[in-house]
N, C-alpha and C positions, 0 to 999 in steps of 0.2 A: 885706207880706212882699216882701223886694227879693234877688233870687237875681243875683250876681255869676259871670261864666264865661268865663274867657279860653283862646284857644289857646296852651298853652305847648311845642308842637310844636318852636320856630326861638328857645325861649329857654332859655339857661344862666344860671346861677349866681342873684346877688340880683334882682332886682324890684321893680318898684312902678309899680302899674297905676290909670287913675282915671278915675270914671263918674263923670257930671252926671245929676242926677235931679229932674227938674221935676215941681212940685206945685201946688196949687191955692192957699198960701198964701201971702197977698197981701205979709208982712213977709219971706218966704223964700222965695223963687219957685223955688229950685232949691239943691242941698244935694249937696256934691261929696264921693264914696265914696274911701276910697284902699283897694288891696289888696295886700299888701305879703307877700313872701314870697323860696323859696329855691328854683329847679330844680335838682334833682342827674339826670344822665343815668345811665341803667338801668348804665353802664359805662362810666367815664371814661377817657380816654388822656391823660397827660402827659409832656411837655409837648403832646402834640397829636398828630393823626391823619396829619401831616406829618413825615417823616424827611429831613435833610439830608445826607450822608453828603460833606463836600467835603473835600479835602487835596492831598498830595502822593505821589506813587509812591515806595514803598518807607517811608513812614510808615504807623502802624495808622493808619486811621480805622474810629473804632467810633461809635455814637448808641443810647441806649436808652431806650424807652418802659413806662412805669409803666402797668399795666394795673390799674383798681380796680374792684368788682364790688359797687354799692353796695346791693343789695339784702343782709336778713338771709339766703336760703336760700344755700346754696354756687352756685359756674360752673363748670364743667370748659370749658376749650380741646381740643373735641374733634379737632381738625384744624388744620393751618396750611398754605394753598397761596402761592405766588408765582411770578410773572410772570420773574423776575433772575437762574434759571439759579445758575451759580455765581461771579457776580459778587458775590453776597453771600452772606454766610454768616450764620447764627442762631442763638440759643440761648434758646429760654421756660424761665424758672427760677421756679418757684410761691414765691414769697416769703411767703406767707401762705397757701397752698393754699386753692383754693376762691373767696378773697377778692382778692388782689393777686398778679400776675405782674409778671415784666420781662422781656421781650423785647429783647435787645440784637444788633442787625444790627453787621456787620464789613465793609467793603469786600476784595474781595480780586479786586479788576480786573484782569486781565492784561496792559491798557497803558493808559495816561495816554485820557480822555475823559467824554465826559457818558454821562448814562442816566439812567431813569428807570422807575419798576415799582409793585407792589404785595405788599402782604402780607396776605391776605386768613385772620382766624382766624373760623374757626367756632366757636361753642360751644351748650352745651345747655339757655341760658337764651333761654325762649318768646317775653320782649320784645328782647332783641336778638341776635337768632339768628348773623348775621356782624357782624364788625367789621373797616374796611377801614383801612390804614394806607398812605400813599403814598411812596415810598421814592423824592429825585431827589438821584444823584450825579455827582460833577464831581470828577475825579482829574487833577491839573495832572502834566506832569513833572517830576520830577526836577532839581532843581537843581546846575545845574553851581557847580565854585568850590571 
């Protein structure tokens, strides 16, 4: 019996992993395992746990992340803190309640510069209790002309 066990801690999406297994037969000295598969994370963020918010002053700039809840039992987003004051503005809209949100950040900078922050959601699912999103903006001025 040959028990296979990987850390899929630092691994997303597809896979394929592969053990050498050395035996005592003299025609086949070692006999290579593959183990092939899929990580879905307890809750995915698309495009990513990174927000860019870059533009121009007196343009919207908006960016929104797809929140997806792959587990069958439901999630509630019981909380939403951040770090950006009111350089940004939000809005979590349950698209599928339970299962997929969007979370769409707004810049609404008061003068042309960088920053950078977070949007830290809590929720009531056991494996991943917060989820952190990194918000870095860059608000150019105003173009004359």
């Amino acid at each position: 019996k040959i028990r296979l066990r990987i850390n899929t801690d630092r691994v997303r999406g597809k896979f394929e992993k592969k053990a050498l297994v050395w035996c005592n037969d003299r025609a086949r000295m070692s006999i290579a395992l593959y183990l092939r598969g899929e990580v879905r994370p307890h809750v995915g963020l698309d495009p990513g746990g990174y927000v860019s918010l870059w533009g121009v002053a007196g343009r919207t700039i908006r960016s929104a992340v797809k929140i997806t809840n792959n587990h069958r039992r439901p999630m509630k987003i019981t909380r939403v803190r951040q770090d950006l004051g009111d350089r940004v503005r939000w809005e979590l809209v349950p698209v599928r309640p339970g299962y997929v949100y969007r979370l769409t950040l707004t810049d609404h900078s008061p003068s042309p510069g960088e920053y950078s922050g977070y949007f830290r959601l809590e929720t009531d699912l056991p494996e991943k209790p917060e989820l952190v999103i990194i918000v870095n903006g860059m608000v150019r001025p105003k173009e004359e002309g």
